[in-house]
C-alpha positions as CSV (number, residue, x, y, z in Angstrom):
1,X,-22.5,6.2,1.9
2,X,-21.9,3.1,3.9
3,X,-18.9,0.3,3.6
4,X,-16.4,0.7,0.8
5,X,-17.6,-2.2,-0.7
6,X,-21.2,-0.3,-1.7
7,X,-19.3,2.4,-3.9
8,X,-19.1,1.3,-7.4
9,X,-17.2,3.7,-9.8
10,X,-17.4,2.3,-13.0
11,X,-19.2,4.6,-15.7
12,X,-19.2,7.8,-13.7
13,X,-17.7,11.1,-14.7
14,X,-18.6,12.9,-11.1
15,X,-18.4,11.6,-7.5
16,X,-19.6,12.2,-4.3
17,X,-17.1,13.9,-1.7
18,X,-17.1,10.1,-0.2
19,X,-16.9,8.1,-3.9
20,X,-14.0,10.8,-4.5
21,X,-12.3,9.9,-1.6
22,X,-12.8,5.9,-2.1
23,X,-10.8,6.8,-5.6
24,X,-7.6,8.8,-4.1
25,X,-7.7,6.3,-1.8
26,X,-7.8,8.5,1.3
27,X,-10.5,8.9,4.2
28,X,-13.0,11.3,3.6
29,X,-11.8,13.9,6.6
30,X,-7.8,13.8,4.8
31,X,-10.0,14.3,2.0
32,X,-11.8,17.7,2.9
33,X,-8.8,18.4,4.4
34,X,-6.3,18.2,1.5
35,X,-8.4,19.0,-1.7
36,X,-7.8,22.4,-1.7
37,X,-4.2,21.8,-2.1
38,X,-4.9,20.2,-5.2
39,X,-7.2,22.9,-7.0
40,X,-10.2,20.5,-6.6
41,X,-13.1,22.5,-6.6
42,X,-16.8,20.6,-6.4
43,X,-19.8,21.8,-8.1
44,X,-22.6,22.0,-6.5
45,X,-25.8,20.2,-8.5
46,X,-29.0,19.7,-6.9
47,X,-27.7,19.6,-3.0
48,X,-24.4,17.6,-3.8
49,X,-21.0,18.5,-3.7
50,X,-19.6,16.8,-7.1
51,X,-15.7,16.3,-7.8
52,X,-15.1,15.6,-11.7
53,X,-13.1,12.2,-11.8
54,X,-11.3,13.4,-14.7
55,X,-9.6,16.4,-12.2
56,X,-8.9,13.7,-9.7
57,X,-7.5,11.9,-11.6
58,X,-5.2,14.5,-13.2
59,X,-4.3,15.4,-9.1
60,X,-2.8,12.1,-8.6
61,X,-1.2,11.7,-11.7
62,X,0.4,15.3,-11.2
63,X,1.4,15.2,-7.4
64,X,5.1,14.4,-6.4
65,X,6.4,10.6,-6.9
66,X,6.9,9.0,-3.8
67,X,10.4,9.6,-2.1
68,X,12.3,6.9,-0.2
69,X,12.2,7.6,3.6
70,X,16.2,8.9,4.2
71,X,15.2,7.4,7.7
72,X,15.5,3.8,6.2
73,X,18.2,5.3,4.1
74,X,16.9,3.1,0.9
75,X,19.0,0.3,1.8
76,X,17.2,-3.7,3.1
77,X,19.1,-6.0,4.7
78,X,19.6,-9.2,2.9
79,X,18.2,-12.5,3.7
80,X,20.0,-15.1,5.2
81,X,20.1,-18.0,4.2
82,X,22.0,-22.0,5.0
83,X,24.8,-21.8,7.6
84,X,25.0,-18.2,7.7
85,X,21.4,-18.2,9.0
86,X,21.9,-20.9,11.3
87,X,24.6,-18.6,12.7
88,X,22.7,-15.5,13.2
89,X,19.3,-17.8,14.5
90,X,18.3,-15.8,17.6
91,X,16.2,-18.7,19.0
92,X,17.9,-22.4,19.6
93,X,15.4,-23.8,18.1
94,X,15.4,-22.4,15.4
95,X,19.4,-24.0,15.2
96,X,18.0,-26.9,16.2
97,X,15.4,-27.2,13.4
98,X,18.2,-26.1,10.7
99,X,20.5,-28.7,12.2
100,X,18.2,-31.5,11.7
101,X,17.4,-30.6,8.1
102,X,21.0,-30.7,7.4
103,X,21.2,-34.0,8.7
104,X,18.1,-35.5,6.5
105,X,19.9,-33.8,3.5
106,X,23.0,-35.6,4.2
107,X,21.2,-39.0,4.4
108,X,19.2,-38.6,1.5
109,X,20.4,-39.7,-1.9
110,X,20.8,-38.1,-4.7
111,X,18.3,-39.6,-7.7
């Protein structure tokens, strides 16, 4: 099977070790290299290696939710915004640009 964009899915209860891939989203070596984990077993019909979609699907739906990284500790740092970002601006254009907009605001009235 060629480019992702030849497989089409819709209307089939058993894919090809490349279709089964395209629908965990995974390449086909992580793939081969994973399924077992999962208790998915192929069937072999008429020189293919079959997965039922129905058992792939159940393997995604029963695998561990996602975990934040405790590297990243869960927490984003806020945008700036205004004076504060003008402030923390790493490039003096950047200041420069904020300052003249601050300017324009100033001079324009309100309607």
């Amino acid at each position: 099977m060629g480019a992702a964009e030849d497989l089409n899915l819709s209307g089939k209860d058993w894919l090809t070790v490349d279709e089964a891939a395209f629908y965990c989203c995974v390449s086909v070596s992580q793939f081969y290299a994973r399924a077992k984990e999962y208790n998915l077993e192929p069937r072999e019909f008429m020189g293919k290696k079959l997965y039922e979609k129905a058992a792939l699907y159940q393997a995604i739906y029963s695998a561990q939710k996602w975990q934040k990284s405790q590297s990243t500790g869960g927490a984003t740092s806020p945008t700036s915004t205004g004076a504060r970002a003008v402030r923390e601006a790493g490039s003096p254009s950047v200041a420069s640009a904020h300052e003249r907009l601050r300017k324009f605001d100033q001079r324009r009235k309100p309607s």
